[in-house]
N, C-alpha and C positions, 0 to 999 in steps of 0.2 A: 614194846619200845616206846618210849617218848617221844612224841611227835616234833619235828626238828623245826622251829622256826627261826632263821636266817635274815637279820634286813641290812642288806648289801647296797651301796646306790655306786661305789665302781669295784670294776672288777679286773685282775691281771694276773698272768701266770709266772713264770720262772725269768728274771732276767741275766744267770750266770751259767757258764758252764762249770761243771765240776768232774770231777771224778771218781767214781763210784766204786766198790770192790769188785764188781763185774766189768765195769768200762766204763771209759770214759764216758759223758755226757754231752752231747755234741749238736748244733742246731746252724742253720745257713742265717750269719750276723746279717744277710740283707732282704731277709723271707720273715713275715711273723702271719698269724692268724687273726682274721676279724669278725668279730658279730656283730652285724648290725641290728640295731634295735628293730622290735617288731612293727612296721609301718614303714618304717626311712624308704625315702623315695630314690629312684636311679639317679636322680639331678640332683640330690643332697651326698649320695655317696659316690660320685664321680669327682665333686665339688672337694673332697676331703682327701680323694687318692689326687687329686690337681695341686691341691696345697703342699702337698706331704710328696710330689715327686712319683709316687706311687705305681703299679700298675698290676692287674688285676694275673695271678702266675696260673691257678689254678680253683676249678668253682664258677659259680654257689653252689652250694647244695639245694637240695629239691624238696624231698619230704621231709624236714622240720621246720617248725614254726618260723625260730627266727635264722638267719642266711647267712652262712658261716663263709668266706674266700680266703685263699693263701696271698697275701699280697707283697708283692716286691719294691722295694725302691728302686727306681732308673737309673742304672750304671753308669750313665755318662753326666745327666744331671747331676745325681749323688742328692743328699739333704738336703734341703733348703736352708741357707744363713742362718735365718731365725732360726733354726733349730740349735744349728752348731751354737751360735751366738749366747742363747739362752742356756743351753747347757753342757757348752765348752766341749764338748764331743761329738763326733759325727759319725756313731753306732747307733744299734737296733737300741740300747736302753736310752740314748739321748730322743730319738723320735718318741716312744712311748713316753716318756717321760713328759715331754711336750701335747703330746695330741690329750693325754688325760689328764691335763692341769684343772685345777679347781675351775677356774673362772673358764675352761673351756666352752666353745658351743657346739664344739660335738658331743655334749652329755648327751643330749635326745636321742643322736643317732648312733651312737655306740653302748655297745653292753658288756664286749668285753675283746681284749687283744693280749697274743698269748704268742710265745717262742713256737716253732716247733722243733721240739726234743727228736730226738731218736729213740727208739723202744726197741729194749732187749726180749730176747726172747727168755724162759726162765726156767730152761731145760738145763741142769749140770753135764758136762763132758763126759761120761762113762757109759758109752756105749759099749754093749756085746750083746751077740748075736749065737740065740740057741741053735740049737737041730730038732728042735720042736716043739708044737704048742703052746706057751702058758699061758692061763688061764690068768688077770694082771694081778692079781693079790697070790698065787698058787706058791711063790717063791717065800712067799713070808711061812705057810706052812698056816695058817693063822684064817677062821673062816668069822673070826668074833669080829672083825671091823662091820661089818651084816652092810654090805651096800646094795643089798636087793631090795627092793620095797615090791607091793605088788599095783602093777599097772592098772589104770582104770581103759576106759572104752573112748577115751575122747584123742584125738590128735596131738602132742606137743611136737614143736618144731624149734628146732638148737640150731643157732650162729654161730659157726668157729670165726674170729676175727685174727687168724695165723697165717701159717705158709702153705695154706689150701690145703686140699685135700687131692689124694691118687684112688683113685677107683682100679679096680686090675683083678689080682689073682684073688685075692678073700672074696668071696661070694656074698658070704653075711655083710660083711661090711656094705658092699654094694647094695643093698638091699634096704641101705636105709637114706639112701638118694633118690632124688629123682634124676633119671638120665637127659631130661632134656630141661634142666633147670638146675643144676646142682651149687650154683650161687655166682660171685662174681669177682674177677681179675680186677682188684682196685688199682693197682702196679701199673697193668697194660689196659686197662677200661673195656675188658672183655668178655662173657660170659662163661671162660674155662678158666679156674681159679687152680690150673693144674701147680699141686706141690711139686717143687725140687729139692725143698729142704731136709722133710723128713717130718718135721716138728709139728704140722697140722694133722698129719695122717695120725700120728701119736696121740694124739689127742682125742682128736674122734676116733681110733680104737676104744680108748680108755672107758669113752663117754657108753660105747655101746655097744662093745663089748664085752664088758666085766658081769655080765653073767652066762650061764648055759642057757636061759633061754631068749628067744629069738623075739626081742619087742619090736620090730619092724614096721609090724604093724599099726604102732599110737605111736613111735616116735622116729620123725625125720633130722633128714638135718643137712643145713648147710655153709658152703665154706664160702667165705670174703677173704679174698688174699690178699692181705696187708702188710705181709712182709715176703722181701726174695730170698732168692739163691743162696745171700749171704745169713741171712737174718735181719736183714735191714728193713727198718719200718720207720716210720714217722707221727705225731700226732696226729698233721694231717691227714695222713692213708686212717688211721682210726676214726675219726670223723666224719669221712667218708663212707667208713666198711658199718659204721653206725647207720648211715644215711640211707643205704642199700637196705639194712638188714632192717631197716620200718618200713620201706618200701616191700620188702616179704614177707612181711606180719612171724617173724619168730617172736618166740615168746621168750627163751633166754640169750643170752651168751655169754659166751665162755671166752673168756680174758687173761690167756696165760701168758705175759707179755707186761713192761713197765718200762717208767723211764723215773728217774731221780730228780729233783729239783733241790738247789741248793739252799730255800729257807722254805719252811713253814706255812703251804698253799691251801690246806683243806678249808682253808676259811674263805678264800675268793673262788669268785666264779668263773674260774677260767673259762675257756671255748670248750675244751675235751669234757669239763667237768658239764656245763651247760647242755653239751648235746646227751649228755650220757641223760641227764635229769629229763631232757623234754621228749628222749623215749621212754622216760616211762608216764609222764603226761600225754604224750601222742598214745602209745601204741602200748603201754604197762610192761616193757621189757624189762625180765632181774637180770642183772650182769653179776657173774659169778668171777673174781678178780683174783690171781695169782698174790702173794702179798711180798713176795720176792726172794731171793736164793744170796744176799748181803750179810748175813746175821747178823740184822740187828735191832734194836726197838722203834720199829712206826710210830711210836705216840713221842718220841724222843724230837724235840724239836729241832737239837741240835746235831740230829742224824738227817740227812737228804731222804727223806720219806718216800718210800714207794707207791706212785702213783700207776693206774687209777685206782688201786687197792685202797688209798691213804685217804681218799676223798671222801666225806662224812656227806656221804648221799644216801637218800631209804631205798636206795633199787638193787645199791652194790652189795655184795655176797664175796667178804674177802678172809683169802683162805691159806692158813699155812699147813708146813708136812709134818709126819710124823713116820715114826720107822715101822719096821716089825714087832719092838718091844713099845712101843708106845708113847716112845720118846719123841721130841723136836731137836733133830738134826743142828749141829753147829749152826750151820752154813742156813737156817729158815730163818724167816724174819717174819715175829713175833706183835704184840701191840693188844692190849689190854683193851683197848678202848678205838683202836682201828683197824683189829683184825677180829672176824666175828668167829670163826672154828676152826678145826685141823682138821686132816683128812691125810690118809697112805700118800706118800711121797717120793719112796725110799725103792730102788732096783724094782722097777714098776713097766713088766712087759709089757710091749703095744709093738703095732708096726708102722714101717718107716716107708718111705715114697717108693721103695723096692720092695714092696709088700713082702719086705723080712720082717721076722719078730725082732726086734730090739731092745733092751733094758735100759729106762732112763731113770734118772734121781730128778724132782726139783718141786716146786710150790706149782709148778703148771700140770705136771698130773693130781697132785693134791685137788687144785678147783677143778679138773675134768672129772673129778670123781662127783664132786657137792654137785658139778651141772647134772652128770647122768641123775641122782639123787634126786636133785628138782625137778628134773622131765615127768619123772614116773609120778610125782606128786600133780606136776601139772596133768595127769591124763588120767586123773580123778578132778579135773574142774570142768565145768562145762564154759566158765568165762575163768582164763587164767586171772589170778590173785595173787600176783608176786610176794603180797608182805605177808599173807597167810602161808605160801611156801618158805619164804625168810624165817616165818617165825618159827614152822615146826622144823628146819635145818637148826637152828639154832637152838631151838629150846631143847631140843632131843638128844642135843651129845652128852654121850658119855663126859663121864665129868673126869678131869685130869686131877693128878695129885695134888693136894692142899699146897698153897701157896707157888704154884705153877705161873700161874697170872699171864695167862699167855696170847687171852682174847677172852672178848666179852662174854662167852658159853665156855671160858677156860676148860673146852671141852673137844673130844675128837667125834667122826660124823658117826651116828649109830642109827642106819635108816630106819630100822625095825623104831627105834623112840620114836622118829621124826614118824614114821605113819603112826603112831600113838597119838601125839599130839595136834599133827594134823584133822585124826579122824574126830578126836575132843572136841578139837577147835578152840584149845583153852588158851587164851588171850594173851596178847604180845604188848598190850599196851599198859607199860605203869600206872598205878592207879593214883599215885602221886603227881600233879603238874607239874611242869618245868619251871625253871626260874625263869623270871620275865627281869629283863635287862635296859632297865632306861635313863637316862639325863633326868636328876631330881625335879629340875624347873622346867625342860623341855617336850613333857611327856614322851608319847611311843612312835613310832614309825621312822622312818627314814628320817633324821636331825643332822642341821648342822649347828656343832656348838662349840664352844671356844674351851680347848683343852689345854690346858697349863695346872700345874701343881697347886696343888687345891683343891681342886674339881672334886666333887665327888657322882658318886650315882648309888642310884637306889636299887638293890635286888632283893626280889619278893617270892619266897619258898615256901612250900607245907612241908615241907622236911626239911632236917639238915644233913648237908651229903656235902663234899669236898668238890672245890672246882679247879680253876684254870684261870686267870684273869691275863691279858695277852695286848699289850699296844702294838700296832705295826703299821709300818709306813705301804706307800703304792709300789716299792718294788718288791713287798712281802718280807723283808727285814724286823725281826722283831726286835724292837727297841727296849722291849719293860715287859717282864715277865713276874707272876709270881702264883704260890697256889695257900687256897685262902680257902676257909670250911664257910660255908652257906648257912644261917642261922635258920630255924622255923621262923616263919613271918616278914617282917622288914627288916632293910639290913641296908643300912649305910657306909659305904666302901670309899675312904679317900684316896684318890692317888697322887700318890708319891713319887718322888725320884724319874721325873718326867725327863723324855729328851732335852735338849738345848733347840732352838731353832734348826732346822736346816734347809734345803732345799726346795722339799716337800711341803704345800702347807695343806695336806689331806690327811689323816691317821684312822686310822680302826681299830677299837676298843672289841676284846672278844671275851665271852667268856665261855670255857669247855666244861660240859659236867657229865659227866658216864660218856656216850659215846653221842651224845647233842650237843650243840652250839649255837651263839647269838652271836651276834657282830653288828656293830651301828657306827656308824662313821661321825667323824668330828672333822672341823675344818680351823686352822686359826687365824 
């Protein structure tokens, strides 16, 4: 893969609710998330929840870098004037809207401020319950999906970030816990992350499970319960169950679980997106990502893209279903270029917090299959190497039928390749460079430069490959879209048909090409 380089200098997530073919999209208008830059002192961000009414709901986090809080506005204060005053509203998007203005001086101390969404879980309705056994693919009849690989000698340890896990009557199962550790109640803040839902036990069957023999022994695993009773989760419970789970040194997780935003985020650096990136600079965690149960196209801008699956991060591992015959399910969501492989989907036995066997359909067993898949690759590494396990996940599926287009490996998981490729070792990284994306007169790095019609920039290729060229304002609204082919060499790109003035005087110029990205900001 192309090495993805990003220069962001603000960043913000979702500010509408919408909703979605699964449910609605739902977030508390008086709660959003903060990261403060790495350094900001207590007396600089106390000074900022003072101004802004502010008050600290839930947090920091502990083990990442930089310190993420849920913070609230004071229900009886309400905004500050200035806020309303400035931007005529006295909502979550008017205070963002204000704390991230250009001429701001909490640029230093902020890096990014984000809703928190509500996260579905991404199990379909169709449960039923056998009178015995199965084995999770035994129903397809079908032994060619090959998700065994063979274990190495070293330990891998898996995060479920779901509705915990039930320990009970499966033996095996138990067996690949530790009883007096077995992870942590993000919900109640307690170290029994006991399931009631069903939907985490499901999961971790799938993971460790899905074969006759017993890997117990090189691979553990444990649960963050980050969502309840109902299915109810949050960004922030993810961020948290993140936070936990560097604090235990797992090596993957498993992310069957999303929420929708109503425009176009993979290019900012939200809070969920940020922390997911600095475990894998902390601690090299791959997150294996459900890509959602919506049907519809992730790279579609003008679809509410399923995140975290949707986020153009090198750690995420995003995954959709496939059936018995080989096909993608109506109801999967799909993406050429932000979803990386498919995997069994489809009436996919496991058990449930009754330690019954139950049959579910949806993209969340799909990625519990790719985690078990990466475990056993990881316990052939003596230091885990998330992009060497990405790459032979990826490079090793089976290839789906010509003009499929359904993710970057337009291919379904075939572990027996992936231990081919991995034992090769043969190389993930294009041998071609990325386009380098910058202001003609302003050269490279972080710029602010005065964008109006006219303007051009210079993009510079060893190939010609087709991109994505993309304006968009601070509340992630895309203004100006178009897709434009990348010459060999220099390449002079004017833009046209610019916004009018508005609000905002910040914008971001992106361009997409295969499944990489740049973005550089402009100010006018």
């Amino acid at each position: 893969m192309i090495s993805k380089t990003i220069i962001n200098a603000l960043f913000l997530l979702c500010l509408v609710c919408i909703v979605s073919t699964s449910s609605a999209q739902n977030y508390d208008d008086r709660c959003f998330i903060v990261q403060f830059s790495n350094g900001t002192t207590q007396a600089e961000a106390n000074a900022l929840l003072t101004q802004y009414n502010l008050y600290v709901e839930d947090g920091p986090t502990t083990s990442l870098n930089t310190k993420f809080v849920l913070v609230c506005v004071d229900s009886v204060l309400g905004w500050p004037e200035s806020v309303i005053y400035n931007n005529g509203d006295d909502d979550i998007n008017a205070v963002i809207e204000d704390v991230t203005a250009t001429d701001s001086e909490n640029d230093d101390i902020l890096d990014a401020l984000g809703l928190n969404y509500d996260i579905d879980l991404l199990s379909l309705p169709n449960e039923s319950s056998p009178s015995f056994y199965h084995h999770p693919l035994e129903n397809c009849g079908l032994n060619s999906f090959s998700i065994n690989t063979s274990p190495g000698n070293n330990k891998a340890k898996v995060g479920l970030l779901d509705t915990g896990i039930r320990p009970g009557g499966n033996t095996e199962l138990n067996d690949f816990l530790d009883p007096s550790d077995i992870g942590w109640d993000i919900i109640n803040d307690t170290p029994f992350p006991l399931d009631d839902n069903g939907h985490g036990t499901h999961m971790a069957s799938s993971i460790t499970l899905s074969t006759p023999t017993n890997l117990s022994s090189v691979l553990s695993l444990q649960a963050f319960k980050t969502h309840d009773l109902t299915g109810f989760a949050s960004v922030w419970n993810l961020i948290k169950g993140i936070d936990k789970a560097v604090l235990a040194e797992v090596q993957i997780i498993n992310m069957s679980n999303s929420y929708t935003a109503p425009y176009d985020h993979r290019f900012s650096n939200a809070p969920l997106l940020a922390a997911i990136e600095e475990a894998a600079d902390i601690a090299g965690i791959l997150f294996v990502a459900a890509a959602g149960n919506d049907g519809v196209d992730n790279d579609n801008t003008n679809n509410p893209s399923n995140y975290p699956a949707s986020f153009l991060a090198d750690n995420i591992l995003a995954v959709t279903a496939i059936d018995c015959n080989y096909s993608i399910p109506s109801w999967a969501n799909t993406g050429a270029t932000s979803v990386d492989i498919a995997a069994p989907g489809v009436d996919i036995w496991g058990l449930d917090h009754n330690q019954q066997f139950v049959e579910k359909s949806g993209t969340s067993s799909a990625a519990a299959f790719v985690t078990r898949v990466s475990a056993m690759l990881a316990t052939q590494q003596t230091t885990f190497d998330y992009e060497k396990v990405k790459c032979a996940i990826i490079n090793g599926a089976k290839e789906m039928p010509v003009g499929s287009n359904i993710s970057v490996s337009n291919g379904y998981l075939d572990a027996a390749k992936a231990q081919i490729v991995f034992d090769t070792g043969s190389p993930c990284t294009a041998t071609s460079p990325s386009p380098n994306l910058v202001p003609t007169t302003l050269g490279t790095g972080i710029v602010e430069a005065s964008i109006q019609n006219g303007a051009f920039l210079s993009i510079t290729s060893e190939k010609e490959q087709p991109a994505r060229l993309s304006i968009f304002n601070t509340l992630g609204q895309v203004l100006y879209t178009k897709e434009i082919i990348i010459q060999e060499g220099q390449n002079k790109y004017t833009l046209e048909g610019l916004p009018q003035q508005t609000s905002s005087s910040v914008y971001f110029c992106n361009l997409q090409y295969g499944t990489e990205s740049e973005t550089i900001k402009f100010v006018r």
